[in-house]
N, C-alpha and C positions, 0 to 999 in steps of 0.2 A: 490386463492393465491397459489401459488409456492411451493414446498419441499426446505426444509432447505437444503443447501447443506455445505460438510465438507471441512473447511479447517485447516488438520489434525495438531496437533503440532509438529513446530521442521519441515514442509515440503512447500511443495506451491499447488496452486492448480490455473489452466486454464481455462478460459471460453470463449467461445464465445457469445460477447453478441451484439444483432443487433441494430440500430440508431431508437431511441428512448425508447427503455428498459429503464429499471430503476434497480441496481442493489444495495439491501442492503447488507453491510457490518456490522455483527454482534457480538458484544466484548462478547464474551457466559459468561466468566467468568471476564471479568471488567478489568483485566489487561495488557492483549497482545497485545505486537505493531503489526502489518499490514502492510509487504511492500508492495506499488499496483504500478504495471504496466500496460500500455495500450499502443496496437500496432494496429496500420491501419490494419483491416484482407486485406485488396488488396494491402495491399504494407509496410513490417511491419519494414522498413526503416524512417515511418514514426511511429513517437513514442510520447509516453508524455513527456514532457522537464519541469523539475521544473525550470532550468532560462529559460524558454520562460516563462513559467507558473510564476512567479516569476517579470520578468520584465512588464509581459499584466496587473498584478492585481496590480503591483507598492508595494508591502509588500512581507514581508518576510512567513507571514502566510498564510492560504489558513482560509476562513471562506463559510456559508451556503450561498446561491447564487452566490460564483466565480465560474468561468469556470478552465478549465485545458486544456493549451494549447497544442500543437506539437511543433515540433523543425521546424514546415514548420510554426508556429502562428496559426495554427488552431484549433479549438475546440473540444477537443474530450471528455470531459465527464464535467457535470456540478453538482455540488452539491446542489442537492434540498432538504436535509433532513439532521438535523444533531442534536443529541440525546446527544451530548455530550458536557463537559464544551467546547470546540472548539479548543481542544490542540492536536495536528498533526506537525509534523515535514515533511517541505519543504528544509530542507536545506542540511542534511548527505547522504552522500552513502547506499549501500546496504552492510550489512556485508557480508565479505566474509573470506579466510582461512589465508590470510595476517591479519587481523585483529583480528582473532584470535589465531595468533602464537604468535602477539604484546603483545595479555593480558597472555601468558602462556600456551596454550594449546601444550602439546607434540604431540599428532596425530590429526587426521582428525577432523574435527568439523564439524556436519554439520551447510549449511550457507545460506542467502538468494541469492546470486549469483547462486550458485549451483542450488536453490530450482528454479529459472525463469526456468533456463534451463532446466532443469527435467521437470516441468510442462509444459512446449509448446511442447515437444515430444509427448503429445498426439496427439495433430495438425498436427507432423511430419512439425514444424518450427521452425527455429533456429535462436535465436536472433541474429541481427549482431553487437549488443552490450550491455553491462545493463546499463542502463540508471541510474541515480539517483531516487530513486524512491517516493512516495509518503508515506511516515509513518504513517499511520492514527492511533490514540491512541500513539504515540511515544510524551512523554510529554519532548519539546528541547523549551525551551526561548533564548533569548539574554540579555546577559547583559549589564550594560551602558559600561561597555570599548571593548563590541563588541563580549564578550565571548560567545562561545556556551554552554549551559548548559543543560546538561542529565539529567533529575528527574524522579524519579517514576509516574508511568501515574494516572490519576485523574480519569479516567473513573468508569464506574459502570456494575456489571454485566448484561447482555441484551442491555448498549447502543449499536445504529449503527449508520453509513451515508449511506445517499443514494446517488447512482452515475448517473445521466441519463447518454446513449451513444449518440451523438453530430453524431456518424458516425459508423458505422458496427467496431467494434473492437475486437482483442482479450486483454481479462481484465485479467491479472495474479494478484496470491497474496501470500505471502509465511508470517505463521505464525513463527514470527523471533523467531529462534532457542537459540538468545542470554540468555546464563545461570550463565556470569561471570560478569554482571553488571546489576544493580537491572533494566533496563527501561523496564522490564515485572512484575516491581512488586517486592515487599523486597525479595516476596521466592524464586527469581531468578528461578521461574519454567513457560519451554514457557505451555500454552495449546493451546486445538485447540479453532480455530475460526466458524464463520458459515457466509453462505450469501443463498441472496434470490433472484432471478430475478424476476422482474414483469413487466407484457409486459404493451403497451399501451393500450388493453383491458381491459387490470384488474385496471387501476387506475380511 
């Protein structure tokens, strides 16, 4: 089994992860949403797309055995494991500094826009756009007249999901820095997150 890896709060953190890995995503402390990206490492034009991902699975939620499409339809990560009541947000952007000038911040904030890009400069690769991202533990319902509704997340400390890679990918993930609206939790405090890769040997 694999070393935990940090994904630090308030920042993002990069991997490369190869077709067929398995990569878990871990709530350390129960409450912190998760934004995840995933880009074709051969060609990072191709990306995850929650409305591809969205219209393949015909629902608005992602649950344990959906796939997560590309914007080309193709499969790039599939959910084989999921530890949690199964509440993940497919539908919101990635916060960024507009969004935080909305709720009141006077200077910089940090944001998960920023955090994608930050993290794939390890790669020395530059997204050529942020996609919507995938919010694992981000507890968003719908209401009957269509509403989106932000709640505090259900999870529990230690749940995860596991991701398999469908194709060679790079997997980002930014432990959302949000601290003005409880969806990390009443104490509106982000922490860090952890993950674990496990290759096809080790399962």
């Amino acid at each position: 089994m694999s070393e935990l890896g940090l994904i630090p709060a308030r920042h993002g953190k990069a991997v490369l992860l190869r077709r067929g890995e398995t990569i878990e995503v871990i709530n350390t402390h129960g409450h912190q949403a998760v934004d995840t990206w995933a880009f074709n490492a051969s060609d990072v034009s191709e990306m995850m797309s929650m409305e591809h991902t969205r219209s393949v699975n015909s629902r608005v939620y992602v649950n344990e055995g959906d796939t997560l499409s590309s914007n080309l339809r193709r499969p790039m990560l599939t959910i084989v494991n999921d530890t949690t009541p199964g509440r993940h947000d497919a539908l919101l952007c990635a916060c960024n500094q507009s969004v935080y000038t909305e709720l009141g911040a006077k200077e910089y904030h940090r944001n998960c826009q920023d955090n994608l890009a930050e993290a794939l400069q390890e790669f020395d690769v530059t997204p050529p756009t942020t996609p919507s991202p995938l919010n694992l533990f981000f507890n968003v319902t719908v209401g009957p007249k269509g509403e989106v509704l932000r709640q505090p997340p259900v999870t529990k400390p230690g749940d995860l999901v596991a991701l398999r890679a469908e194709m060679d990918l790079f997997v980002v993930f930014s432990s959302c820095p949000q601290d003005i609206t409880p969806v990390n939790g009443p104490a509106r405090t982000p922490r860090d997150a952890h993950y674990r890769i496990i290759s096809d040997r080790q399962r």
